[in-house]
C-alpha positions as CSV (number, residue, x, y, z in Angstrom):
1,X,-26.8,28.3,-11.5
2,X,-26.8,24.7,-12.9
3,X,-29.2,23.1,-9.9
4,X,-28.9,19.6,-11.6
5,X,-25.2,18.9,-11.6
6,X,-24.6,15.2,-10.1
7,X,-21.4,15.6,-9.4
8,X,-19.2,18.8,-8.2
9,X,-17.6,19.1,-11.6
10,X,-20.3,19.5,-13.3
11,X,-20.8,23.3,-11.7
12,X,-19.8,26.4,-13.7
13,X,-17.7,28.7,-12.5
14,X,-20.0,31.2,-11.2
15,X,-21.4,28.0,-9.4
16,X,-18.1,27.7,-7.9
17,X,-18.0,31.8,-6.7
18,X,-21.4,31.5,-5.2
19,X,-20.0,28.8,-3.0
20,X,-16.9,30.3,-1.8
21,X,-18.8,33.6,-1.3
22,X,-21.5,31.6,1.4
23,X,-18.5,29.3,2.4
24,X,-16.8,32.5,3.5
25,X,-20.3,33.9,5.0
26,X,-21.0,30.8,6.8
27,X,-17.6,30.9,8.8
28,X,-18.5,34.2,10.0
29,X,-22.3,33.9,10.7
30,X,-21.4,30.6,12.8
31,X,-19.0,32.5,15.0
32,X,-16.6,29.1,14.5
33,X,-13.8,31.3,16.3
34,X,-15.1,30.1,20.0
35,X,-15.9,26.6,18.8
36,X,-13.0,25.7,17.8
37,X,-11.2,27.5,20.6
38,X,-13.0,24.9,22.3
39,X,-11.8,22.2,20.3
40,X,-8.0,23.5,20.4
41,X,-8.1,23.7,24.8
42,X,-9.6,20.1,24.8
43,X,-7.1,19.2,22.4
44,X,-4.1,20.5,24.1
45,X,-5.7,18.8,27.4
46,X,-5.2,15.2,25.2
47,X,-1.7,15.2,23.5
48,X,0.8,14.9,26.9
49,X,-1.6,11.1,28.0
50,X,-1.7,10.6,24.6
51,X,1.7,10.6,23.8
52,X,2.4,8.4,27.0
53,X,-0.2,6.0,25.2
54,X,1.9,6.6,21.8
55,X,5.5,5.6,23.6
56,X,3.9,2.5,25.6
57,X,2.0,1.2,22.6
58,X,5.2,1.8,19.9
59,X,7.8,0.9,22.8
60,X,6.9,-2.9,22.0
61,X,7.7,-2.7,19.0
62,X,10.4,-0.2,18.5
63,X,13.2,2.0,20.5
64,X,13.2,5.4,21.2
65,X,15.7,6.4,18.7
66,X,12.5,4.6,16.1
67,X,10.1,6.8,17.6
68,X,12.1,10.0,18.0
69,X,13.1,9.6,14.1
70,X,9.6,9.2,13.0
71,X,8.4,12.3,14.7
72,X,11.4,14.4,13.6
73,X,10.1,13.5,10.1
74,X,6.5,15.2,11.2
75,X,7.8,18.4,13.0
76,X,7.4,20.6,9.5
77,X,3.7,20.9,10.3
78,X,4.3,22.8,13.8
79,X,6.6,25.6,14.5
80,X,9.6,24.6,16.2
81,X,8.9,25.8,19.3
82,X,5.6,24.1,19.7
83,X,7.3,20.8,18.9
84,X,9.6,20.8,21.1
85,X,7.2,20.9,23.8
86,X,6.0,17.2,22.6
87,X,9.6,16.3,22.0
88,X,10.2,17.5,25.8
89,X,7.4,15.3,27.1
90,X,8.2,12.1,25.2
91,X,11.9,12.7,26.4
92,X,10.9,12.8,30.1
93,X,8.4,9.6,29.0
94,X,11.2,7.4,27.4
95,X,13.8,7.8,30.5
96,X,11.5,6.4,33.2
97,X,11.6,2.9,34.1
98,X,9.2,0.5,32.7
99,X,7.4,0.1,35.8
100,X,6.3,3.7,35.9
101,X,5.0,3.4,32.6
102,X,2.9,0.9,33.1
103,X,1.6,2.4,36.6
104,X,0.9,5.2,34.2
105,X,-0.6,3.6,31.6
106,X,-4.5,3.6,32.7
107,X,-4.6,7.2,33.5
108,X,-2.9,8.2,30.4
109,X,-5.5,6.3,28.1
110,X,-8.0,7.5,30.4
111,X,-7.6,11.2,30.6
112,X,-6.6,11.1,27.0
113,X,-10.0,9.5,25.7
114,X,-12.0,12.2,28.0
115,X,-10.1,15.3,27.1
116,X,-9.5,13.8,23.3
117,X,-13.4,12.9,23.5
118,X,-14.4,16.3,24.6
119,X,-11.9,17.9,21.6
120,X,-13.7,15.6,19.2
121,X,-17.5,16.8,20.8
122,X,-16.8,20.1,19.9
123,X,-15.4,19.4,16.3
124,X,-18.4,17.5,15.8
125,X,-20.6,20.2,16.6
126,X,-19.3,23.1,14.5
127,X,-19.0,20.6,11.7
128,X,-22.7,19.8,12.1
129,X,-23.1,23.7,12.2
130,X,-21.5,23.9,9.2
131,X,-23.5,21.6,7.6
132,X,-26.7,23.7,9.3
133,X,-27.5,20.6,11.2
134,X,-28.7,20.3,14.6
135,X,-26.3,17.5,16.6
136,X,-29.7,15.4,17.6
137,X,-27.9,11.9,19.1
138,X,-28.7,10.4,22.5
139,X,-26.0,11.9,24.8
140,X,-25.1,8.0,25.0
141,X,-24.3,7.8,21.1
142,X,-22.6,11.0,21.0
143,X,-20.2,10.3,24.2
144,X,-19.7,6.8,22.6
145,X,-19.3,8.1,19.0
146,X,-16.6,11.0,20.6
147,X,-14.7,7.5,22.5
148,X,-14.7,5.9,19.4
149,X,-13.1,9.0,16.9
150,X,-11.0,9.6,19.6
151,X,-9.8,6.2,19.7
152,X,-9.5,5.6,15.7
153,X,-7.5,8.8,15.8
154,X,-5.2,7.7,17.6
155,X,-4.9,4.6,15.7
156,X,-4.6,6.7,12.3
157,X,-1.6,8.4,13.7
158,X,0.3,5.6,14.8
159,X,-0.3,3.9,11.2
160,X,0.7,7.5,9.9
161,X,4.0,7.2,11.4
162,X,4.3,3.2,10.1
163,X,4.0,4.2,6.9
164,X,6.1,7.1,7.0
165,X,8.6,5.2,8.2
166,X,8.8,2.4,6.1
167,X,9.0,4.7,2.9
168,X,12.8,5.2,3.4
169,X,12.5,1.3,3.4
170,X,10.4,0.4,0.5
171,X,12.5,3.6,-1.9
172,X,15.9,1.8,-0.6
173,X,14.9,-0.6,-2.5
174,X,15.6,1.6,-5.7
175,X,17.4,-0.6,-8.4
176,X,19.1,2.9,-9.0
177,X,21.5,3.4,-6.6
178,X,21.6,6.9,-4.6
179,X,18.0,7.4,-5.6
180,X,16.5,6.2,-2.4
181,X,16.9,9.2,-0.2
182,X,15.4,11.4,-3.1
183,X,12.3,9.0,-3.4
184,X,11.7,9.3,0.2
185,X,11.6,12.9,0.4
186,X,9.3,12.9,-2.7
187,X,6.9,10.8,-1.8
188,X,6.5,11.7,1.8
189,X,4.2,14.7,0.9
190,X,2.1,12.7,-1.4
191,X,1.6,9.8,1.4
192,X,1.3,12.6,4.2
193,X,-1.6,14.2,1.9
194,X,-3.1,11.6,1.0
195,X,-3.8,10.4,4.8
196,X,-5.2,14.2,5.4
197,X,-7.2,13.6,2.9
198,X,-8.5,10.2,3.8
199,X,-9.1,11.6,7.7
200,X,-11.3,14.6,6.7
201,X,-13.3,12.7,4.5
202,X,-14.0,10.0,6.7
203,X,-14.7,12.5,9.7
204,X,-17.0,14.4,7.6
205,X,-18.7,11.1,6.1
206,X,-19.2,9.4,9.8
207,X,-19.4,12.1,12.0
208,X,-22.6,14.6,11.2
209,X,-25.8,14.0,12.1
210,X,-27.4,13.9,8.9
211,X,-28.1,11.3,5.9
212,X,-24.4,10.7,4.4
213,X,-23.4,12.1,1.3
214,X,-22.2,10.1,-1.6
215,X,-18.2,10.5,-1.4
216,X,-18.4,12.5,-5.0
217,X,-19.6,15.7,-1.9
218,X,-17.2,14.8,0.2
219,X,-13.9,14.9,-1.1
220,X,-13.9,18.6,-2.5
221,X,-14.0,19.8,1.4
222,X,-11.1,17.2,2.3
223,X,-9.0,18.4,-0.3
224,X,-9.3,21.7,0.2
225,X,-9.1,21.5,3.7
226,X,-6.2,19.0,3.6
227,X,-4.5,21.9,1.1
228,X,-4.9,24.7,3.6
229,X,-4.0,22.5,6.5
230,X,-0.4,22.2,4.7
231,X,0.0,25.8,3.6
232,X,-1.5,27.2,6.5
233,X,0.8,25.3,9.0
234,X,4.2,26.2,7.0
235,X,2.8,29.9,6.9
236,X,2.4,29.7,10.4
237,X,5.5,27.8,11.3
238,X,7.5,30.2,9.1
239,X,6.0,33.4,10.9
240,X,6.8,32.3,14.3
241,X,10.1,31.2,13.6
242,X,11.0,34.1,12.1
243,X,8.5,37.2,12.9
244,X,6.5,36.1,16.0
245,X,7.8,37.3,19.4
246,X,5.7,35.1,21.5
247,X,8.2,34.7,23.6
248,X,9.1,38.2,24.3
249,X,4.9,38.3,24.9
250,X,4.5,35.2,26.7
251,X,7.5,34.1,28.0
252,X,7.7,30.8,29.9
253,X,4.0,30.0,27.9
254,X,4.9,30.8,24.5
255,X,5.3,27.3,23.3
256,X,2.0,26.3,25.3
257,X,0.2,29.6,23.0
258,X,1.9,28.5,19.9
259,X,0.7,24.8,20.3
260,X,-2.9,26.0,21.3
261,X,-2.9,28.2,18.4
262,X,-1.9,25.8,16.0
263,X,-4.8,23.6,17.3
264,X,-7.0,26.3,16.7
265,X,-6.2,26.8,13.4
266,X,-6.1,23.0,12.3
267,X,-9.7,23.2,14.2
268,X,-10.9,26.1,12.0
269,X,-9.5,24.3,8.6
270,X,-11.9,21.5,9.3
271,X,-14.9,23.4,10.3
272,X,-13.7,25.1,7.2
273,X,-13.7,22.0,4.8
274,X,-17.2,21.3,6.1
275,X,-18.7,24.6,5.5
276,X,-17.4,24.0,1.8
277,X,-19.0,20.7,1.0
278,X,-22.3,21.7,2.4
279,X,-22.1,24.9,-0.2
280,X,-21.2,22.6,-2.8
281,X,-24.7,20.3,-2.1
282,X,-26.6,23.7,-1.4
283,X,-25.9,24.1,-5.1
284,X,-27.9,21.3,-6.8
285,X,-31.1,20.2,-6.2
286,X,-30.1,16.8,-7.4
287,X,-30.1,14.5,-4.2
288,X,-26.8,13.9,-3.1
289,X,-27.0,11.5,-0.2
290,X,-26.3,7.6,-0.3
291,X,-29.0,5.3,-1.4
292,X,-32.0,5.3,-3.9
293,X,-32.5,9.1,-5.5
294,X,-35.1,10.4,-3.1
295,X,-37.3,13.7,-3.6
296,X,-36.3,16.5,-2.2
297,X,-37.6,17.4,1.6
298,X,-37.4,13.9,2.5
299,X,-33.6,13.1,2.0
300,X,-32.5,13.2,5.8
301,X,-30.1,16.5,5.4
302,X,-30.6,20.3,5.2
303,X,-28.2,20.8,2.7
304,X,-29.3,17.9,0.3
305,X,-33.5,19.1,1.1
306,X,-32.7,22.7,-0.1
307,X,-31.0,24.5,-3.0
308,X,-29.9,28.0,-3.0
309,X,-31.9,30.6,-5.4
């Protein structure tokens, strides 16, 4: 084991074994099934007042055919029959009046920051778990630090689908003519994956209770957690579309189980992404937190204070 690497590419590749090996260990030690079962209910509680929040805030500025459009272009990381509960909701959303929106408005934001807030309690937990940290935050700071990922989630996903959308804008722009459809498809994924990336990593920089790492310990996770997220989702969409008989199981709930499930997944992949960085810093002895070097036992993290035999 190189125990001085300063940066993740500096490990060998038995470096790189031992910390998929523990990654894989952790998962199972931290029994992350029921935390992020707990994260998935929580989050399922939050998406029908947030997407009453999503049509009220993006009706001023667009129509529904806009906003329809724009999440058609997102349904490939869901199965079908999950998405078509959200597409259901915001149906029933966009064909009352005004007036009942706005009545609605106050209850929407406010049961979707408490159930979203709760969603984002528990993913903060089991990521601190992962990270063998102990959530030690006033219950003040953690119920206002919950509000506020809650509420910059939200934000993220309505600049997701901005930017999605104006990519079939900017490519039209092609010189080349017939080009700009192609371009769009292209670099949708990259965009898309990019975002992920940008959301674990600034979830897993902000969010544990523990000194910050330097991004260089950061971004491994994100990718790799962005990378399953992707596959994962297809795999599952795929299945259910084509092998899965929830509905012969489940019947008037399957798309209620399938969207609950694919929560708990997306929930695991995160946990999962976390688990993987901290491996990663359990592997040098070299302090990777922000700041000044510091010795080791007094750099404000478990996994940056300890190195792995």
């Amino acid at each position: 084991m190189d125990s001085y690497a300063r940066r993740p590419i500096e490990l060998k590749w038995s470096d790189w074994k031992q910390v998929l090996v523990r990654t894989g260990k952790t998962m199972i030690d931290m029994d992350t099934s029921l935390r992020c079962a707990g994260v998935a209910f929580f989050s399922f509680l939050s998406i029908f007042p947030s997407i009453a929040i999503v049509v009220l805030l993006v009706g001023l500025l667009a129509d529904r055919s806009f906003l329809l459009d724009q999440l058609e272009r997102l349904s490939f990381f869901m199965p079908d029959i999950a998405f078509a509960v959200i597409v259901d909701q915001l149906d029933t959303l966009l064909d009352q009046p005004p007036a009942g929106l706005g009545i609605g408005l106050a209850i929407s934001i406010a049961m979707a920051l408490w159930s979203g807030s709760r969603g984002v309690d528990a993913l903060i937990y089991a990521a601190s778990a992962a990270y063998y940290e102990k959530v030690r935050r006033s219950f003040f700071f953690a119920v206002l630090l919950s509000f506020i990922v809650t509420v910059l989630g939200a934000a993220f996903m309505i600049t997701a689908l901005a930017l999605v959308a104006a990519i079939p804008i900017l490519t039209g722009l092609s010189p080349i003519p017939g080009t700009g459809e192609q371009l769009a498809l292209l670099l949708r994924w990259p965009v898309l994956m990019g975002l992920a990336v940008l959301a674990f990593s600034l979830l897993y920089r902000f969010t544990i209770d523990r000194r910050a790492a330097k991004a260089r310990w950061i971004w491994p996770g994100a990718v790799l957690a962005t990378l399953l997220w992707l596959g994962i989702c297809l795999i599952f969409s795929l299945y259910v579309e084509n092998f899965g008989q929830f509905e012969a199981s489940f019947g008037s709930l399957a798309a209620a189980v399938v969207l609950l499930f694919w929560l708990y997944i997306s929930a695991q992949i995160f946990v999962l992404g976390a688990a993987f960085n901290a491996e990663i810093e359990l592997q040098t002895s070299i302090d990777t937190t922000i700041g000044p070097d510091k010795p080791m036992g007094s750099r404000g993290a478990y996994v940056a204070d300890h190195v792995v035999d």
